[in-house]
C-alpha positions in Angstrom: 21.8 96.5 92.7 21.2 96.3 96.2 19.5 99.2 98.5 22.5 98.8 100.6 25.0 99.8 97.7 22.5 102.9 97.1 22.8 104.0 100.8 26.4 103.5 100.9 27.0 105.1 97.2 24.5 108.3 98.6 26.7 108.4 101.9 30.0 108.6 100.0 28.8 110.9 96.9 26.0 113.1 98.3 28.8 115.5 99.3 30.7 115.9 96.4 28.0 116.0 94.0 26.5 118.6 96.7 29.6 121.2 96.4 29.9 120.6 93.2 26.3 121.7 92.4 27.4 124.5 94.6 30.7 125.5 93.3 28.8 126.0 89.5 26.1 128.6 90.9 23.2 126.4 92.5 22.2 127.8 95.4 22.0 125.5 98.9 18.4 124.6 98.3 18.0 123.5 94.9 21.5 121.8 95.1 20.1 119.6 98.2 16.8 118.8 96.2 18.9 118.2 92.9 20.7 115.4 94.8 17.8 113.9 96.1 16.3 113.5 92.8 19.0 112.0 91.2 19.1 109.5 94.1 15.4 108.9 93.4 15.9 108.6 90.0 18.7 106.0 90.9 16.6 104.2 93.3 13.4 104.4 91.0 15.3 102.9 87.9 17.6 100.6 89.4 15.7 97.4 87.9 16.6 99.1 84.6 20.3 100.8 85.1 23.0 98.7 83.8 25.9 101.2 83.7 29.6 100.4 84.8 30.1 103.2 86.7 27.3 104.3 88.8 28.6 106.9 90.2 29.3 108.5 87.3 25.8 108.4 85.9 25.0 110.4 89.0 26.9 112.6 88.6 25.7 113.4 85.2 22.2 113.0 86.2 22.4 115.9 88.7 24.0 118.0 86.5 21.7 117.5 83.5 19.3 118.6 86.4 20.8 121.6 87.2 21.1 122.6 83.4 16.9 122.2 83.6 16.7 124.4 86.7 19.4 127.3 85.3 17.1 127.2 81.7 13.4 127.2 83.5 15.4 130.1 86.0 16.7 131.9 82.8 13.2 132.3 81.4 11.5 133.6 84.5 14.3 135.3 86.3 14.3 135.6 90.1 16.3 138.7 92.1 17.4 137.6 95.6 18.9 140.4 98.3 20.6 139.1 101.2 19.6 141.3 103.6 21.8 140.1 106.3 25.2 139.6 103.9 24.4 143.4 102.3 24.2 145.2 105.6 26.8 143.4 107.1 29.5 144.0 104.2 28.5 148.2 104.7 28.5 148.3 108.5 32.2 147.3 108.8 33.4 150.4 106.6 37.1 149.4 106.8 36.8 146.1 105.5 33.8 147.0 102.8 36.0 148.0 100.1 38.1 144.6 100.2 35.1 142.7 100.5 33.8 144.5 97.7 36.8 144.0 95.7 36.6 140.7 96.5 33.6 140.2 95.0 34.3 141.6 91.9 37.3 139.6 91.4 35.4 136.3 92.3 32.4 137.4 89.8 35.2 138.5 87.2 36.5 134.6 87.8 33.1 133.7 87.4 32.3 134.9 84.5 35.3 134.2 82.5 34.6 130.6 83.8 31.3 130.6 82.0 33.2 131.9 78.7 35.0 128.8 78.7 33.4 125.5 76.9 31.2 123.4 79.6 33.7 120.7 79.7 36.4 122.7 80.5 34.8 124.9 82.9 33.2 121.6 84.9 37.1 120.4 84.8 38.3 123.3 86.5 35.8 123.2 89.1 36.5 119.8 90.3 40.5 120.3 90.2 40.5 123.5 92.0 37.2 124.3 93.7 36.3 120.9 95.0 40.0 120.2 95.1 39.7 116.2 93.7 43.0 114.5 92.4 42.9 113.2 88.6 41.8 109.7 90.1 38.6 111.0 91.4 37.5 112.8 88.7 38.4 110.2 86.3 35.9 107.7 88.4 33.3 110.2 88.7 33.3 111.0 85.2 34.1 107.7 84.1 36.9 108.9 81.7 40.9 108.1 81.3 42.7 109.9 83.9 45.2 110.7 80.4 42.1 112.4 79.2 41.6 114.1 81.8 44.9 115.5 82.5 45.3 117.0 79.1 41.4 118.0 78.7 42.8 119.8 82.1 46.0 121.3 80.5 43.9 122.9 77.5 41.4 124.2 80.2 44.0 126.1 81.9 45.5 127.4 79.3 42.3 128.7 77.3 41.5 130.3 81.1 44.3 132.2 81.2 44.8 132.9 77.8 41.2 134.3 78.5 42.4 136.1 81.5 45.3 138.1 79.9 42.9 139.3 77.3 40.3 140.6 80.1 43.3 142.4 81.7 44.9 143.6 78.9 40.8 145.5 77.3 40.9 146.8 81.0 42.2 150.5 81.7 
């Protein structure tokens, strides 16, 4: 491997890895220091790495990473106030009950999300938060796109079967 194939491989993946990282709950910093580690790691063991799909090791490489930074966070929880996002959503009073609302239905998504197995949930995330066709995740996961299709089927339906329930325990 080349240095040149790592720049151009960090060019075209540092963004999707990025929003990914995003899209599952890490926040801007540690997503940006998460990437550059796995590139690091990438750089520092290229002698060594003999995988068909490189960027599929990254991408599993960054999220092993995040799983290490959500435990270590888990342990020694931290509490963050945006000062700036709270006192703008209670200035504007008639938009502060939709904003609100919309909150609540994007943590309600959320944490349904986090119900589901890992698999399905990271799935999800890349179909319709990152908004990548069956080809792309296929590469970047190095699986079938057949696999992923009906890995993608069984996600959906387990989310919504998961949904209805919520609703229906609601009053």
């Amino acid at each position: 491997m080349k240095t040149e194939t790592i720049e151009d491989l960090y060019r075209r993946k540092f963004q999707i890895i990025f929003k990914y990282l995003i899209s599952i709950g890490c926040s801007k910093e540690n997503a940006e220091d998460i990437v550059q580690n796995t590139f690091y790691k990438a750089i520092e063991n290229m002698v060594h790495l003999e995988t068909k799909n490189l960027s599929a090791w990254l991408f599993k490489v960054s999220i092993h990473q995040f799983y290490d930074l959500h435990r270590r966070n888990q342990r020694f929880p931290k509490v963050n106030i945006d000062d700036q996002a709270f006192i703008t959503v209670f200035i504007q009073e008639e938009t502060s009950e939709d904003r609100l609302l919309l909150k609540e239905f994007q943590g309600d998504i959320r944490n349904l999300l986090d119900e589901l197995k890992p698999s399905h949930k990271n799935l999800l995330l890349l179909k319709y938060d990152l908004g990548l066709s069956y080809e792309e995740i296929s590469a970047m996961l190095d699986m079938k796109v057949e696999t992923i299709r009906t890995t993608l089927y069984r996600a959906r339906k387990e989310f919504k079967q998961k949904w209805r329930e919520q609703n229906e325990r609601r009053p």
